[in-house]
N, CA, C and O of each residue as an XYZ file, in Angstrom:
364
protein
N      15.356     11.636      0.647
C      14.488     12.584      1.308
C      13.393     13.091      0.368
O      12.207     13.220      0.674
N      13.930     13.353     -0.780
C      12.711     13.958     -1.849
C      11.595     12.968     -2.210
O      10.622     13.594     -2.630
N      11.359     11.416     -2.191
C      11.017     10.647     -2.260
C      10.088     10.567     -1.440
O       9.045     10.163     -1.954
N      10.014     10.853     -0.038
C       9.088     10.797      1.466
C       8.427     12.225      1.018
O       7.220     12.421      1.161
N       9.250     13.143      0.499
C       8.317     14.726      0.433
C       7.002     14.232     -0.512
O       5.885     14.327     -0.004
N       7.134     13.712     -1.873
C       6.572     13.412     -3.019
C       5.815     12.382     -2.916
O       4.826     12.391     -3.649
N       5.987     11.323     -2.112
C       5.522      9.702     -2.574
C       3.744     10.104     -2.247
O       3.071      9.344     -2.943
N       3.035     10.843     -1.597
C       1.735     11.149     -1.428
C       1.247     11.551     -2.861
O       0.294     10.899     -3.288
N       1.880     12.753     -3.843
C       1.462     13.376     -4.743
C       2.064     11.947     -6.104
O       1.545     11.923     -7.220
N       2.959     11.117     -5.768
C       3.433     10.218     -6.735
C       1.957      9.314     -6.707
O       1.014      9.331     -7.499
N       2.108      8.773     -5.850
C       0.480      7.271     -5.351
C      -0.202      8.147     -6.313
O      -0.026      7.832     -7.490
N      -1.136      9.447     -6.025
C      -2.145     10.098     -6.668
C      -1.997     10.309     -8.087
O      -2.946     10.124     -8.849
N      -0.655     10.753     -8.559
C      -0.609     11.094     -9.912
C      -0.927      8.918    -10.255
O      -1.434      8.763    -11.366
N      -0.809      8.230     -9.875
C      -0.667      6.564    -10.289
C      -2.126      6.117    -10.296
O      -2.525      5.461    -11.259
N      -3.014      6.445     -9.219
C      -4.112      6.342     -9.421
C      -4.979      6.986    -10.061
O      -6.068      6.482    -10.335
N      -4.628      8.258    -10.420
C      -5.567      8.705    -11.341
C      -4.793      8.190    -13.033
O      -5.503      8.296    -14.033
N      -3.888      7.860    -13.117
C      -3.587      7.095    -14.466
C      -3.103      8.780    -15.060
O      -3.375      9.058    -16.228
N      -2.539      9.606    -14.362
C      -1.702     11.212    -14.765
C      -0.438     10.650    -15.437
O       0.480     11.428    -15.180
N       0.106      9.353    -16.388
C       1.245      9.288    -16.650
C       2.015     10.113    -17.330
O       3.175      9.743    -17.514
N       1.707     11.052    -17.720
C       2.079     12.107    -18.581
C       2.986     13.101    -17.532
O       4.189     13.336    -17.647
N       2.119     13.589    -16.537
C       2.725     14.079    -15.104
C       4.056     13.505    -14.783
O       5.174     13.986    -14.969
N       3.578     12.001    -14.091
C       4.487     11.098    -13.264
C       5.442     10.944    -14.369
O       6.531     10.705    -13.846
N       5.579     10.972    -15.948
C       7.085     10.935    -16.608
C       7.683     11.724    -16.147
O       8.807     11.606    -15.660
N       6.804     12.991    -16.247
C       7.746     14.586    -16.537
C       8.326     14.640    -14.910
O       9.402     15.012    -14.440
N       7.437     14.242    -14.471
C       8.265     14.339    -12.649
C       9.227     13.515    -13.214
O      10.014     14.079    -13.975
N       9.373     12.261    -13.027
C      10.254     11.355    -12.633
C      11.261     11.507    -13.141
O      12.232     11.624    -12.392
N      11.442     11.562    -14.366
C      12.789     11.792    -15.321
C      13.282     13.103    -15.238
O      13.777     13.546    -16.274
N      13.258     14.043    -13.957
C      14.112     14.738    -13.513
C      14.613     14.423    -12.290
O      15.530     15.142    -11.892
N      14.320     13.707    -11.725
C      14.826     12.917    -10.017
C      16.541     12.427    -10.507
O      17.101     12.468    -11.603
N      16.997     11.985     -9.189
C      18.133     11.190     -9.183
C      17.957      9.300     -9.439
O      16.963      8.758     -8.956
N      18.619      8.760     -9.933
C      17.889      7.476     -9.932
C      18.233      7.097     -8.301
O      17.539      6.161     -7.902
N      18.884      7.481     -7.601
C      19.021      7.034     -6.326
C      17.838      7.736     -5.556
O      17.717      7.507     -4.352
N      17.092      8.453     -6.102
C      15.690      9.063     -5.226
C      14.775      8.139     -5.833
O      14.063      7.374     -5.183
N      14.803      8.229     -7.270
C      13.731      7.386     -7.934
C      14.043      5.697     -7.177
O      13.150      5.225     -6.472
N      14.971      5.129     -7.336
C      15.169      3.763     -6.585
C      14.557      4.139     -5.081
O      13.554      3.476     -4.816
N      14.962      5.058     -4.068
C      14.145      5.157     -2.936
C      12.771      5.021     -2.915
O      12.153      4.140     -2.318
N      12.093      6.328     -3.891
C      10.632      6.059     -4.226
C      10.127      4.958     -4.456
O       9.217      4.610     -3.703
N      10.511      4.109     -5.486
C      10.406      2.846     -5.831
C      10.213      1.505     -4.539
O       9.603      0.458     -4.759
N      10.787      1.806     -3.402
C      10.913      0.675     -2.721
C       9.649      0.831     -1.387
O       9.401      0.056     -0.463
N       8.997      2.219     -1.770
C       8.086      2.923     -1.023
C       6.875      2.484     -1.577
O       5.889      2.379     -0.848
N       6.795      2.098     -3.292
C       5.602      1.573     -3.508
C       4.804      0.659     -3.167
O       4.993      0.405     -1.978
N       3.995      0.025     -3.612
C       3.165     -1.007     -3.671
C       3.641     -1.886     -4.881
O       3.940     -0.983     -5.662
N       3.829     -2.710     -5.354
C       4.448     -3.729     -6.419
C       3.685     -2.619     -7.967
O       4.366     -1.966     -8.757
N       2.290     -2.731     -7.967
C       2.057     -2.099     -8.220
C       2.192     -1.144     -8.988
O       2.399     -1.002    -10.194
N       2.023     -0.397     -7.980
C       2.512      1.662     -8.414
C       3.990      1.646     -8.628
O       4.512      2.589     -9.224
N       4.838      0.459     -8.105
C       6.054      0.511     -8.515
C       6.490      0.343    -10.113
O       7.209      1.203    -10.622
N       6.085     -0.653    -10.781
C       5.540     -1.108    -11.872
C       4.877      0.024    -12.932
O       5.210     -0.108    -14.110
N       4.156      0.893    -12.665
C       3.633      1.697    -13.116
C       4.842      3.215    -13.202
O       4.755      4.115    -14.038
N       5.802      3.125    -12.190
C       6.243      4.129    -11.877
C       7.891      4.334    -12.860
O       8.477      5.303    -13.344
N       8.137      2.957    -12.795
C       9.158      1.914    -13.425
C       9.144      2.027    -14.903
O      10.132      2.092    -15.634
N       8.190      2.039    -15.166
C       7.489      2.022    -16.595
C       7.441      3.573    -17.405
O       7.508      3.962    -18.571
N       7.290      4.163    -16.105
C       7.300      6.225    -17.048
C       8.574      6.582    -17.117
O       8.615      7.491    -17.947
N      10.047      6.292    -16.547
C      11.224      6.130    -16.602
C      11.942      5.849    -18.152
O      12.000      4.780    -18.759
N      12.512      7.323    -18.603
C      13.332      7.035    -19.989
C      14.262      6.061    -19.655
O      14.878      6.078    -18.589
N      14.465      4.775    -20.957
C      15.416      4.307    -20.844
C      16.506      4.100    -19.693
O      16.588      3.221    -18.835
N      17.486      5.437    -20.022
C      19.035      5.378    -19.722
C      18.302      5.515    -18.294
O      18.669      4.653    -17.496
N      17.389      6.379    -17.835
C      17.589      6.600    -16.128
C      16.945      5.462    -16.029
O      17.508      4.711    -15.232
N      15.871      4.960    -16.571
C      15.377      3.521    -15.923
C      16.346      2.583    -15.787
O      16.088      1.749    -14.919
N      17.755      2.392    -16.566
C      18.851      1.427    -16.523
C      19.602      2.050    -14.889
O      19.235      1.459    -13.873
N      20.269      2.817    -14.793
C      20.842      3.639    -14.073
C      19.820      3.467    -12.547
O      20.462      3.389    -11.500
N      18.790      3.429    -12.483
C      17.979      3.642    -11.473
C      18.036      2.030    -10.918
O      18.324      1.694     -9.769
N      17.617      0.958    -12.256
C      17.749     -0.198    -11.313
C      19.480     -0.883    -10.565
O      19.579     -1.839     -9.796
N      20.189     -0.353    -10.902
C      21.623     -0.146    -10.300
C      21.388      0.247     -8.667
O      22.205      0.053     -7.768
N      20.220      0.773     -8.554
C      20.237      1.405     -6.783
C      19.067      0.569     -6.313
O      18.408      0.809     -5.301
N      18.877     -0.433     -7.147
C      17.298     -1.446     -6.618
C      17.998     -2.338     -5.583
O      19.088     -2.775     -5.953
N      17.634     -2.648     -4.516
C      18.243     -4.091     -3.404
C      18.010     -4.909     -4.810
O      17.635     -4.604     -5.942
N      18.449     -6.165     -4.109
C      19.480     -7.101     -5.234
C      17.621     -8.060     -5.196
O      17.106     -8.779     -6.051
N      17.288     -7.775     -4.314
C      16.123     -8.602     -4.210
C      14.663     -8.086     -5.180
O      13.760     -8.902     -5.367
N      14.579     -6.741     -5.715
C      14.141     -6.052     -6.278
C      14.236     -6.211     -7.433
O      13.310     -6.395     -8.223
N      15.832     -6.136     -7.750
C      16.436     -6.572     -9.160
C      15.567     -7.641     -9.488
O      14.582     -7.642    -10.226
N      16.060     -8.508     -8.855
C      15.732     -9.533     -9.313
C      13.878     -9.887     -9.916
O      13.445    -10.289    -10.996
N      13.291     -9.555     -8.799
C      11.789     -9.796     -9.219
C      11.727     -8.754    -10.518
O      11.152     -9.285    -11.467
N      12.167     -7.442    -10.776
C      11.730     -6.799    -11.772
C      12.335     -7.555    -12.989
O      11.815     -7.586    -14.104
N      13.502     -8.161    -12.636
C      14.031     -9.152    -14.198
C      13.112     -9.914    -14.336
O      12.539     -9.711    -15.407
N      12.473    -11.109    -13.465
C      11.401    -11.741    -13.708
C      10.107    -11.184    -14.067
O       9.356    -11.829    -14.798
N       9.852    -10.287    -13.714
C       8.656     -9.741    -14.110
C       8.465     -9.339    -15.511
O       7.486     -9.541    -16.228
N       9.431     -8.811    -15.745
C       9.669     -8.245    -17.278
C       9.700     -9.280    -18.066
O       8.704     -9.472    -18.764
N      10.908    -10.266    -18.166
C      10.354    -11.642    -19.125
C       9.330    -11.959    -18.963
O       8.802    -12.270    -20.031
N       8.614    -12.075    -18.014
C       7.150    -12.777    -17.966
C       6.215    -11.687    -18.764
O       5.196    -12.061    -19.344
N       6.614    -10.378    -18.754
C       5.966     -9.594    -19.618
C       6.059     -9.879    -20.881
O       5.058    -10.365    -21.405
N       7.401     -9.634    -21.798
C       7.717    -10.034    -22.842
C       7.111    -11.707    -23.672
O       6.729    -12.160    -24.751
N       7.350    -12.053    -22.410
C       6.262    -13.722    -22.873
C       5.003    -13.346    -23.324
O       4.519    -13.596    -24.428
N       4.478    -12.700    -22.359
C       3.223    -12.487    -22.205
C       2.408    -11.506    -23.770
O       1.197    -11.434    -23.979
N       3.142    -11.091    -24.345
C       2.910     -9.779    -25.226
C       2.561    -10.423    -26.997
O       1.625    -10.134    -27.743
N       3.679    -11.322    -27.208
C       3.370    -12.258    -28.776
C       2.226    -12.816    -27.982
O       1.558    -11.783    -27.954
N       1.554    -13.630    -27.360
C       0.103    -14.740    -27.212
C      -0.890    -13.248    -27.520
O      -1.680    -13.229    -28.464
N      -0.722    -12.108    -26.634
C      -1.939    -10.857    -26.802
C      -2.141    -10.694    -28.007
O      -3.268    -10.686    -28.505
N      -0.726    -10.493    -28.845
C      -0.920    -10.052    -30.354
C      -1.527    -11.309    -31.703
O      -1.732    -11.174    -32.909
N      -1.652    -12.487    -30.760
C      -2.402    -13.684    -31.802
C      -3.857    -13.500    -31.619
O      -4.689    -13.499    -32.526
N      -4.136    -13.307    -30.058
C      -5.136    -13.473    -30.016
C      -5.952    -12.523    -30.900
O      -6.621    -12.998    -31.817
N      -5.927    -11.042    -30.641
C      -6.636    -10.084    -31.334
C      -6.787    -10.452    -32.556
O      -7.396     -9.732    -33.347
């Protein structure tokens, strides 16, 4: 429920790039609100939202992701981690 109250003021704090905000919100939620919020995003703002999440609740939170969610965020993330040594040659 807190997730549908917030997800208007969440999108906004994401587009204006407020991550400082969207931590301090988020890492007081439940990860079972934050996983709700999460499935409300856009890939996106999800990604972005995923990302302001300390650690332990970001572990804890993907525990309440559909299995289908899981999964793309595991892929996504290695493809990140790939992605990060080629950035640091190039520069």
């Amino acid at each position: 429920m807190l997730e549908k109250l917030a997800l208007p003021e969440v999108r906004e704090l994401i587009a204006e790039s407020d991550l400082i905000t969207l931590r301090e919100v988020l890492n007081r939620w439940l990860p079972v609100d934050i996983a709700d919020l999460l499935k409300d995003l856009s890939s996106k703002e999800d990604i972005v939202a995923f990302q302001c999440l300390a650690p332990v609740l970001a572990a804890r939170t993907f525990e309440y992701l559909p299995l289908v969610a899981q999964k793309d965020r595991s892929c996504s993330q290695s493809r990140s981690r790939q992605r990060k040594p080629e950035r640091r040659l190039r520069d």
